[in-house]
Structure formats: structure tokens, C-alpha cells
C-alpha positions as CSV (number, residue, x, y, z in Angstrom):
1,X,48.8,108.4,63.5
2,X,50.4,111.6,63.0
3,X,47.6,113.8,62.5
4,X,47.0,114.4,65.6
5,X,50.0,115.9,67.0
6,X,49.5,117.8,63.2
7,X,46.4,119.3,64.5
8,X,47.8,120.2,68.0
9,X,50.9,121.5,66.8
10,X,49.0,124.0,64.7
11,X,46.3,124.7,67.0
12,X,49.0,126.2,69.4
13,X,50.5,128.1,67.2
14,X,47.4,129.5,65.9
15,X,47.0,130.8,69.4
16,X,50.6,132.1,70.0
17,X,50.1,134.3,66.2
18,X,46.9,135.2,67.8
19,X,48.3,136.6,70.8
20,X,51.5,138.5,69.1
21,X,49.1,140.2,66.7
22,X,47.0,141.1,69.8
23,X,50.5,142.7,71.0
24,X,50.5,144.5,67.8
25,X,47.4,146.1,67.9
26,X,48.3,146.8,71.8
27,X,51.4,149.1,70.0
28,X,49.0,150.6,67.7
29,X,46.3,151.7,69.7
30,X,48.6,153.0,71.8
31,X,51.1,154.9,69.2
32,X,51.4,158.3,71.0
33,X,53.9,156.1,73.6
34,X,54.8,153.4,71.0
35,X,56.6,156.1,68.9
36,X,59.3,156.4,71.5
37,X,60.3,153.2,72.1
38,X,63.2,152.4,70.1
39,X,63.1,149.7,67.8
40,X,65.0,147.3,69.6
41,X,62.5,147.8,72.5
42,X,59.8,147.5,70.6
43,X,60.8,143.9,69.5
44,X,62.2,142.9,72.7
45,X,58.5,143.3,74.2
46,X,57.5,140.8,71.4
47,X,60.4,138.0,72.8
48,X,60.2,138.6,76.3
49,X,56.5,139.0,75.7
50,X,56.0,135.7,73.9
51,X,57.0,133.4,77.1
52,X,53.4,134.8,78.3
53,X,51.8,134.0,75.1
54,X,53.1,130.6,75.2
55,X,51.8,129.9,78.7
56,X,48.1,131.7,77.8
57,X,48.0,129.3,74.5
58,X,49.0,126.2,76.5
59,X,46.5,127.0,79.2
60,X,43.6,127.2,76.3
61,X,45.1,124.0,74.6
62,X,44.7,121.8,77.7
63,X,41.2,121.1,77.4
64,X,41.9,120.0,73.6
65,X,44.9,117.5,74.0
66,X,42.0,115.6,77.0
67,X,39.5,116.0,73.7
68,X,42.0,114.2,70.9
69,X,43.2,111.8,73.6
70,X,39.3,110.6,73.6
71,X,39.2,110.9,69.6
72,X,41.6,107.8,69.8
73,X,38.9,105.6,71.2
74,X,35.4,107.5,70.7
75,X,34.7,108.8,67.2
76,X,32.3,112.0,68.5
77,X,35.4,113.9,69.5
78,X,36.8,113.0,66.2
79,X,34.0,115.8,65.0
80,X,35.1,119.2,64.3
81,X,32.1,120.7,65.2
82,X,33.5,120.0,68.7
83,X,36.7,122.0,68.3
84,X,35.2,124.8,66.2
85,X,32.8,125.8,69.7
86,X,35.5,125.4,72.2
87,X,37.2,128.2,70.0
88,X,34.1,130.0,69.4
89,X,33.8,130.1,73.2
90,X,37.2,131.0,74.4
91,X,37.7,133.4,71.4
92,X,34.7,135.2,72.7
93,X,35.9,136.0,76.4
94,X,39.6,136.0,75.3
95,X,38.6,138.9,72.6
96,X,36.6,140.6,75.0
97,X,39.5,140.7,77.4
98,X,41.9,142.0,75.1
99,X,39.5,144.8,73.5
100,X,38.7,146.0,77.0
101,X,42.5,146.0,78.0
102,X,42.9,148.6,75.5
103,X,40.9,151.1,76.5
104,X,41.7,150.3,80.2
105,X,45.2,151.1,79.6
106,X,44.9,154.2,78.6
107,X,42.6,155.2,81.4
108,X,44.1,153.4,84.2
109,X,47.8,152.9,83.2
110,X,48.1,148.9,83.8
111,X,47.1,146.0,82.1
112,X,43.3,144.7,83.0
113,X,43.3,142.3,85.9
114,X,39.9,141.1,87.6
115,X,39.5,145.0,88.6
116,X,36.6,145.5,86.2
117,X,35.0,142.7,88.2
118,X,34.2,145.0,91.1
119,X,31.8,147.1,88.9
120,X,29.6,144.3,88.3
121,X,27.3,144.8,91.1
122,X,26.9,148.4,90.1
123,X,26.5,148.3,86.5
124,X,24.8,152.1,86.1
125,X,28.2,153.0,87.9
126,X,29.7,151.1,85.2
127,X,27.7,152.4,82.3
128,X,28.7,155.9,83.5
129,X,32.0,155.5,83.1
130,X,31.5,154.0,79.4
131,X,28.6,155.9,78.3
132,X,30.8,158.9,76.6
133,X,32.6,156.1,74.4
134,X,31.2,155.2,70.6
135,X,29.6,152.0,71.9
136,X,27.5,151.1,69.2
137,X,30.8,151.3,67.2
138,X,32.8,149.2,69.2
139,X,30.6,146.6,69.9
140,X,29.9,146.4,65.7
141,X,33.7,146.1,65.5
142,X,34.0,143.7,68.2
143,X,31.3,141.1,66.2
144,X,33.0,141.7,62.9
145,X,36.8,141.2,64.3
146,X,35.4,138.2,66.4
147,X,33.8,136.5,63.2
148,X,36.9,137.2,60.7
149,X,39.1,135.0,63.5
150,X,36.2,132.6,64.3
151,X,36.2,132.0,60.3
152,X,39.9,131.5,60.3
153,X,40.2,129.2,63.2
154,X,37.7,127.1,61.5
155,X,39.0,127.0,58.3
156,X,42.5,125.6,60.0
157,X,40.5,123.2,62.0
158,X,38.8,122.0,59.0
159,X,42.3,121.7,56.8
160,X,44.4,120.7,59.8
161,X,42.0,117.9,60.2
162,X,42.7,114.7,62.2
163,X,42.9,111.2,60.8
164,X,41.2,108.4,61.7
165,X,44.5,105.6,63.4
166,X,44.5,102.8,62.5
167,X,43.6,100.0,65.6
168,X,46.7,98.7,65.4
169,X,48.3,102.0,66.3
170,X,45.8,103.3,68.8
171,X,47.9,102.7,72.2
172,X,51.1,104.7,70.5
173,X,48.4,108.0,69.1
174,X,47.5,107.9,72.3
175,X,50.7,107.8,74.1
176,X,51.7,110.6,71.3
177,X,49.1,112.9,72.5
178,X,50.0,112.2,76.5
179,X,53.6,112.7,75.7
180,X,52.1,116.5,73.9
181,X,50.2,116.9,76.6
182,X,53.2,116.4,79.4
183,X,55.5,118.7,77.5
184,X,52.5,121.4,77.8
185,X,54.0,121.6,81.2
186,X,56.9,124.0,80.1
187,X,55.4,126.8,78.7
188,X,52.5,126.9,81.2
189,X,54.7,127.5,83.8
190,X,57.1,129.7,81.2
191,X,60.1,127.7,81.7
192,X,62.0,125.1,83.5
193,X,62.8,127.4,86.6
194,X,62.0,126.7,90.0
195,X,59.4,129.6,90.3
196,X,56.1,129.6,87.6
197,X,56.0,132.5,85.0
198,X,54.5,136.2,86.8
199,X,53.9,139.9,85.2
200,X,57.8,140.1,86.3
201,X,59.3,137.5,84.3
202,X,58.3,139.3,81.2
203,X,59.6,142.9,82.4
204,X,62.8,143.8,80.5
205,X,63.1,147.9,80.1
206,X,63.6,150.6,82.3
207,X,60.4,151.8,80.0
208,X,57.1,150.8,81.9
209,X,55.5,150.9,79.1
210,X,57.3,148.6,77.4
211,X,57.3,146.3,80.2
212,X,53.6,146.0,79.8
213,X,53.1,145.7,76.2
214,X,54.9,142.2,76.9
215,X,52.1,141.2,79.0
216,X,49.6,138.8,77.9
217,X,46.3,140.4,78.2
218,X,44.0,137.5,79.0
219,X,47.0,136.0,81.2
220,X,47.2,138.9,83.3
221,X,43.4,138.9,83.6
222,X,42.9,135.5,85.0
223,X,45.9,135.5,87.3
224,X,43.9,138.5,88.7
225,X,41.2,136.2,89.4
226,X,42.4,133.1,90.3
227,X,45.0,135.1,92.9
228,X,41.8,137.6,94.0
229,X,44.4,140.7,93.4
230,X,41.3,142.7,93.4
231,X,40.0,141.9,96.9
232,X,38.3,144.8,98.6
233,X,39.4,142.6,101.8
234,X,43.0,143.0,103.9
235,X,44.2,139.2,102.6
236,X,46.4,140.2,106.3
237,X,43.7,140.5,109.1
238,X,44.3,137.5,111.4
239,X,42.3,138.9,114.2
240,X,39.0,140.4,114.2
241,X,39.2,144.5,114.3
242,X,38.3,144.9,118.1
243,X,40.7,142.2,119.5
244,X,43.3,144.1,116.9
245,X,42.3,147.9,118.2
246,X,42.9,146.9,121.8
247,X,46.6,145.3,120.8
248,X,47.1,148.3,119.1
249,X,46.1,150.9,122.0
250,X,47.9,148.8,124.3
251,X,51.5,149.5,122.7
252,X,50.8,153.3,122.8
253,X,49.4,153.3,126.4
254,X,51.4,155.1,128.7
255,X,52.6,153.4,132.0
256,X,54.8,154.4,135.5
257,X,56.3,157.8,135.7
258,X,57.8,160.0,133.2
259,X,58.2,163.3,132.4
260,X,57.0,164.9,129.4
261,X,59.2,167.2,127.3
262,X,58.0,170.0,125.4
């Protein structure tokens, strides 16, 4: 009855490891500034930081708690074939996102939001701006790094397996899993407080740097996207630009007498 909170349990945490090692590796790459953070900085961007990493993980849980709720009633989502593609899947975009965010960084000075997305309808634009990097490389790195986790995600999928409920305790397995499922709520809005988690909530330093090593990656990416923060377009025009133009030459047109100074 328990085995599937078990499997839930450690399938989120598998996720939060995953995204404080990402963190890491964001210090690593990044050494030249790393090496002047003190150390106490340096660990506060992994607690502040982790509030982000909780919300990200919960966010790619949801989908899995609806899956095990079904496994209570229809034995195919029981299969761990099932769960081992949904991570394949999401590990391949959340990866990608992360490996980018990396080199972005450096070039840009922010963490990766849907900016990249803009470039898509000019890919040789795109490729130009790429084209002096090792991509051969990188992309053989990527596949061998992305197949290491895929391999260790399965193997806890395959240990952390869930048991088969008995019929008797079907209604309360499933209540279990709502009850997880409801309580996903906290960290995916990072916190009881009346406003949901943003890039601000994590920021802690007077270091900038800092500040944005203790942002999630992939979270920053797809609140990017969801909230369009890479629209071309003025989110504020209300009017259409001639109606606006005329307003506007109307508050700077001169009327009655006056006398003009020099």
C-alpha cells in the first residue's frame, strides 16, 4: 500500500539531487567567478536555490502522481516501461536546457529564458553564432551525460518499484497518492506565502552572480515562456500606433499666445 508513496517520495528527490548537482556543475563551469564567492555564499545559493528546485521537481512529478493514481485501478500504468519514457522525455529537454544555460551565461550574463526561442526562425543566424564552438564535442558529451542519468533513473524506477494493493486497500492507496499529490502544492508555488515563487525569491547576495547560480535553469526557462518575457511586442500598446501618434502630438502642440524665450 505503501509502495507507492515509496516510489514518489524517491522519484522527487531524484529530481531535487538532479537539479543541485546541475547547480554544481553551474559553479564549475563557471569557476573564474565561483572562486570569489566566499564559502558561505557559495552554499547559501544551494539553500536559497533549492526552493526553485523543489518547485521545478514538483512541476515534472505532477504528471506521475495522475499516472500511480491510475496504477491503483488499471494495471498498464503499473508498468515501468511507462515511467522510464516520461523520464527519458523530460530528461532530454530538461538536459538540453541546462547545457545551453551554461554557455549562455557566460555570453549573455543571465540565466536562459525563452530568448533562444527567437532564433528559431533564423537558424543560419543561429548556427553563426554557435559555429566557432566544439560542437561535435558537445553534442557527444551531451548523449553520453544524458544516457549515464537515463541509466540511473531507470535503475531507481526499477528498485523503487511499486506494489501491487491489495483490493481491500485500493480506496486508501489512492487517497494516499491524492493526499501526495495535494501537498505538491507547496513547493510548486515555493511556499505558503501569498505570492508564487519568482527569480526574486531565490536572490539573497549583493553578488549577482550568486543570485543567479540559485536559479533553477529549466524553471527559469519555462517561466520565460509561459509569461512570453521574450515578446518582440510592447505587452503596453492599447491603442493602435496612429490613434497613439496623434495623442501624442496633441500634448506638444502649441496653442494661444506666448512668447518664446531664447
Amino acid at each position: 500500500m505503501l509502495g507507492r508513496l515509496k516510489f514518489l517520495f524517491f522519484y522527487f528527490l531524484s529530481w531535487i539531487v538532479f537539479f543541485e548537482i546541475a547547480r554544481l556543475i553551474f559553479f564549475l563551469y563557471h569557476f573564474g567567478k565561483t572562486k570569489n564567492l566566499s564559502i558561505t555564499t557559495f552554499f547559501q545559493s544551494f539553500f536559497y536555490g533549492l526552493r526553485m528546485d523543489l518547485s521545478m521537481a514538483a512541476y515534472i512529478i505532477v504528471p506521475v502522481c495522475f499516472f500511480v493514481l491510475l496504477s491503483v485501478f488499471i494495471a498498464f500504468f503499473r508498468k515501468p516501461l511507462l515511467y522510464k519514457m516520461y523520464t527519458a522525455i523530460i530528461l532530454f529537454f530538461v538536459l538540453l536546457i541546462i547545457t545551453s544555460d551554461l554557455e549562455l551565461y557566460g555570453q549573455w550574463g543571465f540565466r536562459m529564458d525563452a530568448t533562444p526561442l527567437k532564433y528559431l526562425s533564423s537558424p543560419k543566424e543561429a548556427w553563426a553564432s554557435i559555429s566557432h564552438l566544439p560542437v561535435f564535442w558537445i553534442f557527444l558529451l551531451f548523449i553520453i551525460v544524458y544516457a549515464s542519468i537515463v541509466w540511473l533513473f531507470n535503475r531507481m524506477i526499477r528498485r523503487i518499484h511499486m506494489t501491487y494493493a491489495d483490493k481491500r486497500y485500493k480506496i486508501l492507496s489512492a487517497l494516499l497518492v491524492l493526499v501526495f499529490s495535494f501537498l505538491l502544492i507547496i513547493p510548486l508555488r515555493g511556499g505558503l506565502q501569498l505570492a508564487p515563487i519568482n527569480q526574486s525569491s531565490v536572490y539573497f547576495s549583493t553578488n549577482n552572480f550568486a543570485n543567479h547560480a540559485a536559479i533553477n535553469a529549466t524553471w527559469n526557462f519555462l517561466h520565460g515562456v509561459l509569461n512570453k518575457t521574450s515578446a518582440t511586442e510592447n505587452p503596453y500598446k492599447f491603442l493602435p500606433s496612429e490613434q497613439a501618434q496623434k495623442i501624442v502630438d496633441s500634448l506638444y502642440q502649441a496653442t494661444g499666445n506666448f512668447e518664446q524665450v531664447i
